[in-house]
DOTORSE-686219 format. One record per atom (N, C-alpha, C): residue in one letter; atom name; x, z, y. Coordinates in steps of 0.05 Angstrom, whole numbers. Example, Ala and Ser with C-alpha at 12.3 -4.5 7.8 and 13.67 -1.06 7.14 Angstrom:
+--------+-------+--------+--------+--------+
| residu | atome |      x |      z |      y |
+--------+-------+--------+--------+--------+
|      a |     N |    264 |    156 |   -114 |
|      a |    CA |    246 |    156 |    -90 |
|      a |     C |    264 |    156 |    -66 |
|      s |     N |    257 |    142 |    -45 |
|      s |    CA |    273 |    143 |    -21 |
|      s |     C |    258 |    157 |      1 |
+--------+-------+--------+--------+--------+
// end
This chain:
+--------+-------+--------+--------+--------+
| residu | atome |      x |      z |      y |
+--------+-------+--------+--------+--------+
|      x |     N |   -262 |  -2115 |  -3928 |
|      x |    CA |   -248 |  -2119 |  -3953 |
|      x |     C |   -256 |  -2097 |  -3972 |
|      x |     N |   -255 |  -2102 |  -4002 |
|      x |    CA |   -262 |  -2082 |  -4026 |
|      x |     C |   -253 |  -2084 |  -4039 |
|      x |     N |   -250 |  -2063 |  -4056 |
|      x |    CA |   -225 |  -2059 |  -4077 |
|      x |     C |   -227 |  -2083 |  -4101 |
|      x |     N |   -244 |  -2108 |  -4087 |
|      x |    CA |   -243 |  -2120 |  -4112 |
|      x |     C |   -218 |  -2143 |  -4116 |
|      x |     N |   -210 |  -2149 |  -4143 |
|      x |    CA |   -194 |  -2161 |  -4130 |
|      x |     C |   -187 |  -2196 |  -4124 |
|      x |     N |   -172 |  -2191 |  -4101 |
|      x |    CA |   -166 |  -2226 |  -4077 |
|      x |     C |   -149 |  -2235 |  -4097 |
|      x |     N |   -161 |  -2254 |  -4096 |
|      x |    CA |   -157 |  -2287 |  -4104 |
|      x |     C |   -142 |  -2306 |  -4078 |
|      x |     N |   -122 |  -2325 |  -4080 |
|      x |    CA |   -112 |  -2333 |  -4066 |
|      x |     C |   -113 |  -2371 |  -4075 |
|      x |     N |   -114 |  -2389 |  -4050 |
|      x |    CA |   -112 |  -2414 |  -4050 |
|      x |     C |   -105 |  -2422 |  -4029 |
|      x |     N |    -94 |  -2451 |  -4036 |
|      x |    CA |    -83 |  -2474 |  -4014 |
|      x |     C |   -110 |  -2494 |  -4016 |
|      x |     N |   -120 |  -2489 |  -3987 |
|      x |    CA |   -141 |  -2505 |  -3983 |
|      x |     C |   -142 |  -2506 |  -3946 |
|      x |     N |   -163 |  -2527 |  -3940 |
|      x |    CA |   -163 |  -2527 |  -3911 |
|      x |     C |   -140 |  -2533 |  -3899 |
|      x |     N |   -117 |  -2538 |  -3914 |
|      x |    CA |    -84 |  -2537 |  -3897 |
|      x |     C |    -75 |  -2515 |  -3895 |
|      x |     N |    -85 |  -2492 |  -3905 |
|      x |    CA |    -74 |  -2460 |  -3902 |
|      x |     C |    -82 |  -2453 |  -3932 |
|      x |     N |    -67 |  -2420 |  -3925 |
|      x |    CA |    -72 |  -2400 |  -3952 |
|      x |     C |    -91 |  -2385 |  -3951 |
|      x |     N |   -116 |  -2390 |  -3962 |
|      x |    CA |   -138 |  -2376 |  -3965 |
|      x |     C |   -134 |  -2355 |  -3980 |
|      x |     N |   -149 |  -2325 |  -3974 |
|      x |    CA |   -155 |  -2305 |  -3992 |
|      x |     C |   -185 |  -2300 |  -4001 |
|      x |     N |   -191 |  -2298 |  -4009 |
|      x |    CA |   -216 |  -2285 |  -4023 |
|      x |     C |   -226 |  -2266 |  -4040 |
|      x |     N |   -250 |  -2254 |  -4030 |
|      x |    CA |   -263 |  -2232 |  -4062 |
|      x |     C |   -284 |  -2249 |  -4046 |
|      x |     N |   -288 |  -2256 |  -4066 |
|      x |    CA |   -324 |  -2274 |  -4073 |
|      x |     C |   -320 |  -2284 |  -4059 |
|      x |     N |   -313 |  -2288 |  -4032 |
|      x |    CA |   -321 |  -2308 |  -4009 |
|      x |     C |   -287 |  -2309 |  -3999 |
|      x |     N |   -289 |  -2330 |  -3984 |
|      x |    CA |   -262 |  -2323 |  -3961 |
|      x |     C |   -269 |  -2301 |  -3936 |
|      x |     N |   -246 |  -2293 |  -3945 |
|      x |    CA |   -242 |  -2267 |  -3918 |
|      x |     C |   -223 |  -2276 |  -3896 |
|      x |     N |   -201 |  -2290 |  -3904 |
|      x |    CA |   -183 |  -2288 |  -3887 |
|      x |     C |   -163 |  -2317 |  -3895 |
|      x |     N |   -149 |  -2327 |  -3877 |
|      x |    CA |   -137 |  -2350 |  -3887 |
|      x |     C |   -101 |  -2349 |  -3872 |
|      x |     N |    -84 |  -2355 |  -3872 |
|      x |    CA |    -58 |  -2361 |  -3861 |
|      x |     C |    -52 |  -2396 |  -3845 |
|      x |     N |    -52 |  -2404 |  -3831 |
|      x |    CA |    -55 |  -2435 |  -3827 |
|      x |     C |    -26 |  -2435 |  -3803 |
|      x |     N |     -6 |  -2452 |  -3815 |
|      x |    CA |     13 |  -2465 |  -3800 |
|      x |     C |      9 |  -2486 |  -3791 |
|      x |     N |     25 |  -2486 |  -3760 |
|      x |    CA |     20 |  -2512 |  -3740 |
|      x |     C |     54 |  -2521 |  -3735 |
|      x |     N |     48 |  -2540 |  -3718 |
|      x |    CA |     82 |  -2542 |  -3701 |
|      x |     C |    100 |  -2520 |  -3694 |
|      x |     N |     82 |  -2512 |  -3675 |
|      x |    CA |     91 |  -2485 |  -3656 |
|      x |     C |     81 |  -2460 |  -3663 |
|      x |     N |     57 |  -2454 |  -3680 |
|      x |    CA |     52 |  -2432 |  -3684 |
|      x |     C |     31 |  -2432 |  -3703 |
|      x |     N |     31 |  -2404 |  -3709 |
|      x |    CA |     11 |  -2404 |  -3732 |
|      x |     C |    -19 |  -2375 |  -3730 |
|      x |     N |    -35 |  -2383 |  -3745 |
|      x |    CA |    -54 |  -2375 |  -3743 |
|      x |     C |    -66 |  -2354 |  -3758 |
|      x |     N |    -71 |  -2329 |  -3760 |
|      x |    CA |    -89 |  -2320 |  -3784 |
|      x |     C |   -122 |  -2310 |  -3778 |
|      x |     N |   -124 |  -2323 |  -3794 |
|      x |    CA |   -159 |  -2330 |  -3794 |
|      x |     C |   -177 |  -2319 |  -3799 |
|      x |     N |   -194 |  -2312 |  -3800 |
|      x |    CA |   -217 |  -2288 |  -3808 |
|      x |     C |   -246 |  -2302 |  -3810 |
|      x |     N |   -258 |  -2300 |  -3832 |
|      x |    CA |   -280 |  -2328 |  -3842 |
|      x |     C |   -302 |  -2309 |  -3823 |
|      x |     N |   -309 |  -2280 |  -3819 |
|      x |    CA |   -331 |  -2267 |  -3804 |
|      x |     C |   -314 |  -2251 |  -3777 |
|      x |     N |   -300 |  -2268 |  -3766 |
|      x |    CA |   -279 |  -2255 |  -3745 |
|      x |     C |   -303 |  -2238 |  -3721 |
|      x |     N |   -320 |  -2249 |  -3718 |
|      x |    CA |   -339 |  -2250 |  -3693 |
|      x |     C |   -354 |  -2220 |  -3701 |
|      x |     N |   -359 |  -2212 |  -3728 |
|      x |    CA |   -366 |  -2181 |  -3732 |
|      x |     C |   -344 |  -2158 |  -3731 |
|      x |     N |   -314 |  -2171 |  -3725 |
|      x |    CA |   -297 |  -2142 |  -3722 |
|      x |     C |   -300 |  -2132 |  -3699 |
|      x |     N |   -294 |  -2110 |  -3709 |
|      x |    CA |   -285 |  -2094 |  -3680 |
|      x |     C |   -254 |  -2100 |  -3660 |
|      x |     N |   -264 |  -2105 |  -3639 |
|      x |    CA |   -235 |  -2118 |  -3624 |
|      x |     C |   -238 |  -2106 |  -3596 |
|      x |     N |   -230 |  -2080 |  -3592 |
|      x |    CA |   -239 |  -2072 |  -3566 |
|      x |     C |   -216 |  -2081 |  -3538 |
|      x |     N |   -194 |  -2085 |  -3553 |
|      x |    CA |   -168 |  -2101 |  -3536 |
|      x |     C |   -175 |  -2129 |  -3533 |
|      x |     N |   -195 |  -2140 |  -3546 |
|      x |    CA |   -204 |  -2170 |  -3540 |
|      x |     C |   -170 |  -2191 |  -3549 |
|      x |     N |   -166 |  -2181 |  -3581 |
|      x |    CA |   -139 |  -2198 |  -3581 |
|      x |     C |   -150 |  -2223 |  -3598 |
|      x |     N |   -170 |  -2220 |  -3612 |
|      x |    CA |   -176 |  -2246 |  -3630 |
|      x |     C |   -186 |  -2272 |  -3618 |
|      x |     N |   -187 |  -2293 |  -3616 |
|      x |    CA |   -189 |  -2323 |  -3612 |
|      x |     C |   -216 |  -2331 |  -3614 |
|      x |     N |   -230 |  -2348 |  -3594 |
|      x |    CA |   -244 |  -2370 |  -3618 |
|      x |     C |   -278 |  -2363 |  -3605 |
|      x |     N |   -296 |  -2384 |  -3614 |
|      x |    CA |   -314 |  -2374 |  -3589 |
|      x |     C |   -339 |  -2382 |  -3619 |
|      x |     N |   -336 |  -2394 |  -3628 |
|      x |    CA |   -354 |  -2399 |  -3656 |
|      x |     C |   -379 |  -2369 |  -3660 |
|      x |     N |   -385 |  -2379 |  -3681 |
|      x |    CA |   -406 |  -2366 |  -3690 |
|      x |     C |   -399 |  -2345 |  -3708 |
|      x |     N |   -381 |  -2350 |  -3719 |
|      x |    CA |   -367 |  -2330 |  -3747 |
|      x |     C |   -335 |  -2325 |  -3733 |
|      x |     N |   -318 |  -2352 |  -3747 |
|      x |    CA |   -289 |  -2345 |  -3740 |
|      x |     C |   -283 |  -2339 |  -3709 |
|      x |     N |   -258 |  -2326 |  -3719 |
|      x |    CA |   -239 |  -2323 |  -3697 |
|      x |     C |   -207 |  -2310 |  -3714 |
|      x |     N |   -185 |  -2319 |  -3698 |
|      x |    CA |   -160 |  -2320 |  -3697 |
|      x |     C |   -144 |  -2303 |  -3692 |
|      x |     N |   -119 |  -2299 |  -3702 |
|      x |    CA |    -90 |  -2281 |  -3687 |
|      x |     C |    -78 |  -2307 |  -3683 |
|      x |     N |    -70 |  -2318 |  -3657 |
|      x |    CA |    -44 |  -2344 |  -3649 |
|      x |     C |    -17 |  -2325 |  -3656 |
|      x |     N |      2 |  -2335 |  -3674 |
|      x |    CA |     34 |  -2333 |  -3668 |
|      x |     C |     45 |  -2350 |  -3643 |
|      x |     N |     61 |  -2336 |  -3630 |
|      x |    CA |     76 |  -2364 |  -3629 |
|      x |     C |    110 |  -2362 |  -3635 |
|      x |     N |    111 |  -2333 |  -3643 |
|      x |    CA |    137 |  -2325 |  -3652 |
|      x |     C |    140 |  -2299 |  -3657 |
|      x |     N |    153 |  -2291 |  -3682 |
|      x |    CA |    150 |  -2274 |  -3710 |
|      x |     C |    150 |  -2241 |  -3685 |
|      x |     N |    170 |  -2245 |  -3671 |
|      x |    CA |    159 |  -2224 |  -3657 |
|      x |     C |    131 |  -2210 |  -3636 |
|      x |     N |    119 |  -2221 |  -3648 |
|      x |    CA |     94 |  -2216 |  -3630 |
|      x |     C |     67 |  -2210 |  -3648 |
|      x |     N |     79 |  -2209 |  -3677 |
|      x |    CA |     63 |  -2188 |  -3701 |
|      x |     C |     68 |  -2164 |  -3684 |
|      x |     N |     47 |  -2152 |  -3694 |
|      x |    CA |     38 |  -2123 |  -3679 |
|      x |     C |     22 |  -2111 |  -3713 |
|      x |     N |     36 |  -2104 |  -3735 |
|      x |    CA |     35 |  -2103 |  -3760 |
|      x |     C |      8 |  -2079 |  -3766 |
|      x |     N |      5 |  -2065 |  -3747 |
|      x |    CA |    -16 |  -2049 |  -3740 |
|      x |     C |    -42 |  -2056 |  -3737 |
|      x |     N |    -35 |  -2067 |  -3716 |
|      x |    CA |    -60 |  -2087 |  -3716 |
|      x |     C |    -72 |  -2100 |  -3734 |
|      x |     N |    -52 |  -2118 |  -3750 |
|      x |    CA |    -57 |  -2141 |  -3757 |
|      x |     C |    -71 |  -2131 |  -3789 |
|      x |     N |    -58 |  -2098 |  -3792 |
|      x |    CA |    -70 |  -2085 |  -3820 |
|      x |     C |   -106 |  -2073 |  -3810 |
|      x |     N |    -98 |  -2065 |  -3791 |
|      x |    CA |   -136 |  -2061 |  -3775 |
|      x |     C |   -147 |  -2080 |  -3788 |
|      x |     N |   -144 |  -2104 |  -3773 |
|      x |    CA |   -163 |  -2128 |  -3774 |
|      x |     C |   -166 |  -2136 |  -3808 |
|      x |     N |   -150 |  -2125 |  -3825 |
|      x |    CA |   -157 |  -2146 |  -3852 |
|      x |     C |   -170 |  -2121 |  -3856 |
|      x |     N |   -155 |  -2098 |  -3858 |
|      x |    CA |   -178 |  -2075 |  -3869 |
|      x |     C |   -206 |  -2074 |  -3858 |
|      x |     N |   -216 |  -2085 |  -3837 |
|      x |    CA |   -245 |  -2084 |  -3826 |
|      x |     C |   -249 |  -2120 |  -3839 |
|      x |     N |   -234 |  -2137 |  -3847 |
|      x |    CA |   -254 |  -2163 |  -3862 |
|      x |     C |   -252 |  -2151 |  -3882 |
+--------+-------+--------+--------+--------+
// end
């Protein structure tokens, strides 16, 4: 992420952010929800908590509000 500034949309069924490109997205399900990372596969994740076996993305699963780890979750956008 860079100080430039995110732009936000409803697209894909979630809330996309963006500077120039998408970085990161929010996506609700039934049971839980998702936050998304458009180059997930270049962070650093040495706890192995992100999702997803793709080429770029990968995931944080909710499956209930207590299981934000708000630390974390500021790591991961500050490194997209």
């Amino acid at each position: 992420m860079t100080n430039k500034p995110t732009s936000e949309e409803i697209k894909y069924g979630g809330l996309l952010y963006s500077q120039d490109k998408p970085y990161t997205g929010i996506f609700v399900y039934t049971n839980h929800v998702t936050l998304e990372f458009s180059e997930g596969a270049k962070l650093r994740d040495p706890n192995k908590l992100l999702r997803g076996s793709g080429k770029h993305r990968r995931n944080l699963k909710f499956m209930k509000t207590d299981e934000i780890q708000k630390g974390v979750v500021r790591d991961f956008l500050t490194q997209a």
